[in-house]
C-alpha positions in Angstrom: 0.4 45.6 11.5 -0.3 46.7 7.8 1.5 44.7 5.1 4.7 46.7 3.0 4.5 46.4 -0.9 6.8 43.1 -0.9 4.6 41.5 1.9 1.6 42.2 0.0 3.2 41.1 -3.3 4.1 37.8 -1.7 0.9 37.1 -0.3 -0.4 37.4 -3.7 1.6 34.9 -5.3 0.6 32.6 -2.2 -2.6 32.8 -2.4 -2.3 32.5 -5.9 -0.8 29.0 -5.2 -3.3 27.8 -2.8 -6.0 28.7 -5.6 -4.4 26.7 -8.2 -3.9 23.9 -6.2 -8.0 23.7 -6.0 -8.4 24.0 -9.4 -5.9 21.4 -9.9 -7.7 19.0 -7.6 -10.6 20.0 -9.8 -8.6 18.5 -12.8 -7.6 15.4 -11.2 -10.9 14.3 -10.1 -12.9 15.0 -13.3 -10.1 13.3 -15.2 -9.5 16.2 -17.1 -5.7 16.2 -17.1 -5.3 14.7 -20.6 -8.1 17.4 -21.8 -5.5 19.1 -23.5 -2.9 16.5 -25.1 0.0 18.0 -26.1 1.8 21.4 -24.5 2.0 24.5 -24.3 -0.8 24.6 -27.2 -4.3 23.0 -26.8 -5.1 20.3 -29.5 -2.9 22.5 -31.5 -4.1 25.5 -30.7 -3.2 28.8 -28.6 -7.2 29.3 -27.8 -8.7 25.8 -26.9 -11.4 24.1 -29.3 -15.0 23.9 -28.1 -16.0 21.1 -30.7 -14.1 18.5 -31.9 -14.9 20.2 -35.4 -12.6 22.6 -34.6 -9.5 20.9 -34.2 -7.1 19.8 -37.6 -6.5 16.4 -36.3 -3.8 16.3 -39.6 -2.0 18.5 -37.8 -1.0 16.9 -34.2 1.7 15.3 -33.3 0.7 11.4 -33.3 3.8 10.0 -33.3 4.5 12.0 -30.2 1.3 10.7 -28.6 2.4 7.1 -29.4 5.6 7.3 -28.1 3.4 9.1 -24.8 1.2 5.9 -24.9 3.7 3.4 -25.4 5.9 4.8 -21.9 2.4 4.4 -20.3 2.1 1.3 -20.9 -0.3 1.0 -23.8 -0.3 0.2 -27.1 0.8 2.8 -29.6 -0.9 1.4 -32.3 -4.9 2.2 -30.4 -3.5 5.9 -30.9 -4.8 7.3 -34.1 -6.5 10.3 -35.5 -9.6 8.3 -35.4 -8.7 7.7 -31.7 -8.1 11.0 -30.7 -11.6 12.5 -32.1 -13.5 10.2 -30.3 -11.5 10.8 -26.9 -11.8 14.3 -27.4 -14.3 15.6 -24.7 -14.8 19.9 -24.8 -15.2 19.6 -20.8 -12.4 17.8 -20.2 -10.1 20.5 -22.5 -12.0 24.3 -21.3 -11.2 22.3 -17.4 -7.4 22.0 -18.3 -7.2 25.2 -19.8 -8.5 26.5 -17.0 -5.9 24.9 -14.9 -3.4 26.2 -17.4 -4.5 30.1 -17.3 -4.7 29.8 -13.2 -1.0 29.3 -13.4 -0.4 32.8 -14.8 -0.6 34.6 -11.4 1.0 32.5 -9.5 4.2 33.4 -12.3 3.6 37.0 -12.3 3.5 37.3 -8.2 6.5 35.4 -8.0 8.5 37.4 -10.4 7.1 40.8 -8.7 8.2 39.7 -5.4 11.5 38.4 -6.6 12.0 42.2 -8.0 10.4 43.8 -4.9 12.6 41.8 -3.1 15.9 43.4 -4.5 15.1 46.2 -1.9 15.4 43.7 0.6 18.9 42.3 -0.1 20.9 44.5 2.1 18.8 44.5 5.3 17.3 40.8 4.7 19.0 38.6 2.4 17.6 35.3 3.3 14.5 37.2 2.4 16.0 37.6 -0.8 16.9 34.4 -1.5 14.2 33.1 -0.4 11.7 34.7 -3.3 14.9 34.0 -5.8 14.3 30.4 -4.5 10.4 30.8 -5.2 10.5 31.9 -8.6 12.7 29.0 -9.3 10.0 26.6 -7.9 7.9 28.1 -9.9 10.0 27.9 -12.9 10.5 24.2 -12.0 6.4 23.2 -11.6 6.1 24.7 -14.6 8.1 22.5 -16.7 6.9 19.8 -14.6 3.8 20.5 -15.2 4.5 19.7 -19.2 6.4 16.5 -18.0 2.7 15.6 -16.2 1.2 16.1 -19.7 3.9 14.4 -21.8 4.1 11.6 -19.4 1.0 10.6 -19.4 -0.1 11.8 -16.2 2.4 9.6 -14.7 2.1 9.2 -10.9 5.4 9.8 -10.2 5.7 13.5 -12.0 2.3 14.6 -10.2 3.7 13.5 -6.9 7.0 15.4 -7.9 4.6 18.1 -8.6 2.7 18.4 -5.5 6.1 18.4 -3.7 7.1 21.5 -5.6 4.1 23.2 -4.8 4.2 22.2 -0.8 8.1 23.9 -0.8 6.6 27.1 -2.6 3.8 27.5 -0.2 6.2 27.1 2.6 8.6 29.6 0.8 5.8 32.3 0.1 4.8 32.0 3.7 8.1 32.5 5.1 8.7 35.9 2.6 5.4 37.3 3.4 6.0 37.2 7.3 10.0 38.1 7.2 9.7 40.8 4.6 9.7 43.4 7.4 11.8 44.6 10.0 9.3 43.9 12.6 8.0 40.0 11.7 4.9 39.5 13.8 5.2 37.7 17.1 3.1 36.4 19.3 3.0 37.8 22.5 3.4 35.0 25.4 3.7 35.4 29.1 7.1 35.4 30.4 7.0 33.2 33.0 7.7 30.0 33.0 9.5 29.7 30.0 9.7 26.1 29.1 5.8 26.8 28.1 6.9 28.5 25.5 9.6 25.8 24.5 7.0 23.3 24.8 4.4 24.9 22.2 7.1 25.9 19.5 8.1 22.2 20.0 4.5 21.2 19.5 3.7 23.2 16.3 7.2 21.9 14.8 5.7 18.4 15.4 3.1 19.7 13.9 3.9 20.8 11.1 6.0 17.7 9.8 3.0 15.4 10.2 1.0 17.5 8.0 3.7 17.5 5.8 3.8 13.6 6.2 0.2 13.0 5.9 0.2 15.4 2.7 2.8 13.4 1.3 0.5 9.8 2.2 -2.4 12.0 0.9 -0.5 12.2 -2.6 -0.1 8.1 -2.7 -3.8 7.9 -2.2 -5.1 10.6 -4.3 -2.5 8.5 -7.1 -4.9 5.5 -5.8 -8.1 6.8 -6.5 -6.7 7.9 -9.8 -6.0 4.4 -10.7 -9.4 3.4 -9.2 -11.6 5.6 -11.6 -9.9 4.0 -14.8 -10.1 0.6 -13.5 -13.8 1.1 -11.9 -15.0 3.3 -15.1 -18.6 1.1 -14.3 -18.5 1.0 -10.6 -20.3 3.5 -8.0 -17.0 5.7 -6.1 -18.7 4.0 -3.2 -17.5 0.8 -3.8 -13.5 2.6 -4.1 -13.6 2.2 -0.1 -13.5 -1.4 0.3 -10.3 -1.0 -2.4 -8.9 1.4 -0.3 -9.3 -0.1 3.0 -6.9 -3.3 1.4 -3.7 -0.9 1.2 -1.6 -0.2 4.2 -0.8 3.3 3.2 -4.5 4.5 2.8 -4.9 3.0 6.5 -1.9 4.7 7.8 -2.9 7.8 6.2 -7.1 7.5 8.1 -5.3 6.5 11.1 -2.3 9.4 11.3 -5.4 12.5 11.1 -5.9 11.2 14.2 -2.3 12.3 15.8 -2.8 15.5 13.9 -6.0 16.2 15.8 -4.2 15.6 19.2 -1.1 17.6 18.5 -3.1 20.6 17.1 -5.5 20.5 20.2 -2.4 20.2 22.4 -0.8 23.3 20.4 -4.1 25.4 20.8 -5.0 24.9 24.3 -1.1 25.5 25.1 -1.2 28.7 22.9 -4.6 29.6 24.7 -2.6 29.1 28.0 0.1 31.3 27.4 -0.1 34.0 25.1 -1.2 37.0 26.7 -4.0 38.3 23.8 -5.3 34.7 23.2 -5.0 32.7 20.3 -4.9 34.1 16.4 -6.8 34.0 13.5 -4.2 31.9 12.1 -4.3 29.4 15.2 -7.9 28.8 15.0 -7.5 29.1 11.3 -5.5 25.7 11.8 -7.8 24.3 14.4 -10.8 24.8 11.9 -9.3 23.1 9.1 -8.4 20.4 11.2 -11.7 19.7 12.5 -13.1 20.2 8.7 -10.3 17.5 7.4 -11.7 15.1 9.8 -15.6 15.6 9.2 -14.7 15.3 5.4 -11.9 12.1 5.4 -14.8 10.4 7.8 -17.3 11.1 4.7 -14.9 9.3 2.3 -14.0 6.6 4.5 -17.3 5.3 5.7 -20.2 7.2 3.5 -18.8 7.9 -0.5 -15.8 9.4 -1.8 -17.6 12.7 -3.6 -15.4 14.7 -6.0 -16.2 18.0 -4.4 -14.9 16.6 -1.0 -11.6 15.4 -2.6 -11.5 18.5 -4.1 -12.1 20.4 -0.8 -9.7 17.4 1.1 -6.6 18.7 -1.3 -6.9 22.4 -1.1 -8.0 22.9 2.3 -4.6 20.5 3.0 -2.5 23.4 1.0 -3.9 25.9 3.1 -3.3 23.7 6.6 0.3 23.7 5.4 0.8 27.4 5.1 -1.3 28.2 7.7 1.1 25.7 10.3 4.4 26.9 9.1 3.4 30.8 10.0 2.3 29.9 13.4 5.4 28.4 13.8 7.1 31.6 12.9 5.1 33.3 14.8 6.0 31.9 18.1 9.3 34.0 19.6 12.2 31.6 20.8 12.1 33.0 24.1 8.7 34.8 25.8 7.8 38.1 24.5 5.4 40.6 26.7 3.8 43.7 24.7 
C-alpha cells in the first residue's frame, strides 16, 4: 500500500532521527562532544574554525566556561585562553558540527508533518496530536541538546537526551503507520484466536525490554564514557574487565539474551499464523537481533571497537522503531484478506 504525503513526510523526519542518532554515537565515541564549546555558535563562530588560528580566543566566553568547569567538577581556574587553544582539536569541532547540521532535518520533517497533519485533525486526531507531540520532542532535544553542551556533557542530560529521542522514534512510527484510513495489518488466520492474543502479547513484551535494555544501554555507554577519560593510556581492551565489575553492565549482557528468546518466540509464532508469512519489518527485527548479539559478544569478550559501539547504538534506534510497528501491525482480533 503506497504511502499519502503525511506518511511519507513522517517517515522522513524518522528516519531522519535514526540517522542522527548514528552520527551522535559517532560523537560520543570519538569524544567530540566538547568539539564545539559554547552554543548555538562554534568557538564563536556561525561557520566552525578549521585551525585554531582562526578562532579570537579574546572573544569567548571564559567565564561561562568556568562556571561550566566548575559544575563538572573541575577547577575553574585550569580554564584559560591558553587552555582552550591547546584543547582545541579541528576533528573534534567539523565532528560536532556535523552532529549539529544532522539536526536540521529531523526539525524540518517534524514541522512538515505537524502542518500536513492539520488535514488529519478531523478524521484522526490522535494522529494530530501525535505529530503536535513530536515537534514538541523535538523542540525539547533541542534545547537539551545545549544543556548537554553547557553541562558539560553531563551524564544525566545525555541520558535525558536519549530518552527524548526513544519517545520521538516511537511517536514518528506511530504517525507514519496511522496517518491513513487503512493502517496496515497483518493478515492472521482466524482460527484459533488466542494465537493471535498470544503474539501481540509477545511483541508487547517485547518491546518493553528493548526499551529496558536501551535504557541499561544508556548507563553503560555513560560508563565507557567515563572509562576513556580515566583510561586516556589504556588499550579499550582492557575497559572489559572494568565493565565486567558493575552489576548493571552484567544485567544489561545477560538481558540480550531474553530479547533473543522472546523475538524467536514472536517470529516463529508470526510464521505460524499469519497467512502471507512474516514481513520485512518482522525479519527486519529478527536481523538486528541476531546482529546485536554477534556485535555485544565482540565487546564483551574480544575489544570494545568504536565503529561497533557506534553500530550497537544506532542499530538499537532502529530495533526500537522497528518493534513498536510490528506491534501495530498485529490486528486485535484475526484478520483474513
Amino acid at each position: 500500500m503506497p504511502y499519502n504525503l503525511y506518511q511519507k513526510l513522517a517517515t522522513a523526519a524518522l528516519v531522519s532521527v535514526l540517522f542522527l542518532i548514528f552520527v551522535g554515537a559517532i560523537v560520543r565515541v570519538t569524544g567530540a562532544g566538547m568539539g564545539c564549546p559554547d552554543w548555538p555558535t562554534c568557538w564563536g563562530l556561525l561557520i566552525p574554525p578549521t585551525s585554531v588560528e582562526q578562532v579570537d580566543f579574546e572573544k569567548l566566553p571564559v567565564e561561562k566556561f568556568q562556571r561550566k568547569a566548575e559544575r563538572m567538577g573541575r577547577d575553574p581556574s585550569t580554564i584559560s585562553r591558553e587552555s582552550l587553544r591547546d584543547e582545541f582539536n579541528p576533528r573534534h569541532v567539523w565532528t560536532e558540527f556535523i552532529n549539529r547540521l544532522c539536526s536540521l532535518p529531523v526539525g524540518f520533517f517534524s514541522l512538515a508533518t505537524f502542518i500536513a497533519a492539520f488535514w488529519q485533525a478531523k478524521e484522526r486526531p490522535v494522529v494530530f496530536w501525535l505529530s503536535f507531540t513530536g515537534l514538541l520532542l523535538v523542540l525539547a532535544n533541542a534545547i537539551m541538546g545545549a544543556r548537554v553542551v553547557y553541562s558539560g556533557i553531563s551524564p544525566g542530560v545525555l541520558s535525558m537526551h536519549l530518552a527524548l529521542a526513544m519517545a520521538l522514534i516511537c511517536v514518528l512510527v506511530y504517525c507514519a503507520w496511522a496517518g491513513t484510513d487503512t493502517p496496515f495489518k497483518v493478515q492472521t488466520r482466524s482460527q484459533p484466536s488466542s494465537g493471535t492474543r498470544l503474539a501481540k502479547v509477545m511483541v508487547a513484551i517485547l518491546l518493553l525490554i528493548t526499551i529496558v535494555e536501551g535504557i541499561l544501554g544508556a548507563q553503560i555507554r555513560e560508563m565507557t564514557d567515563e572509562l576513556a577519560k580515566s583510561h586516556i593510556d589504556a588499550p579499550r581492551e582492557t575497559w572489559i574487565d572494568d565493565l565486567e565489575q558493575s552489576g548493571i553492565y552484567l544485567l544489561h549482557r545477560s538481558f540480550s539474551w531474553l530479547i533473543l528468546l522472546v523475538t524467536v518466540w514472536a517470529y516463529c509464532l508470526a510464521k505460524k499464523r499469519q497467512t502471507g508469512g512474516t514481513t520485512p519489518t518482522q525479519k527486519g527485527v529478527l536481523a538486528i537481533v541476531f546482529a546485536q548479539m554477534v556485535l555485544g559478544i565482540v565487546m564483551a569478550q574480544i575489544h570494545i571497537y568504536s565503529w561497533v559501539q557506534v553500530l550497537h547504538v544506532g542499530l538499537a534506534a532502529i530495533l526500537l522503531a522497528l518493534v513498536f510497528r510490528w506491534l501495530l501491525t498485529i490486528p486485535a482480533k484475526p484478520e483474513i484478506a
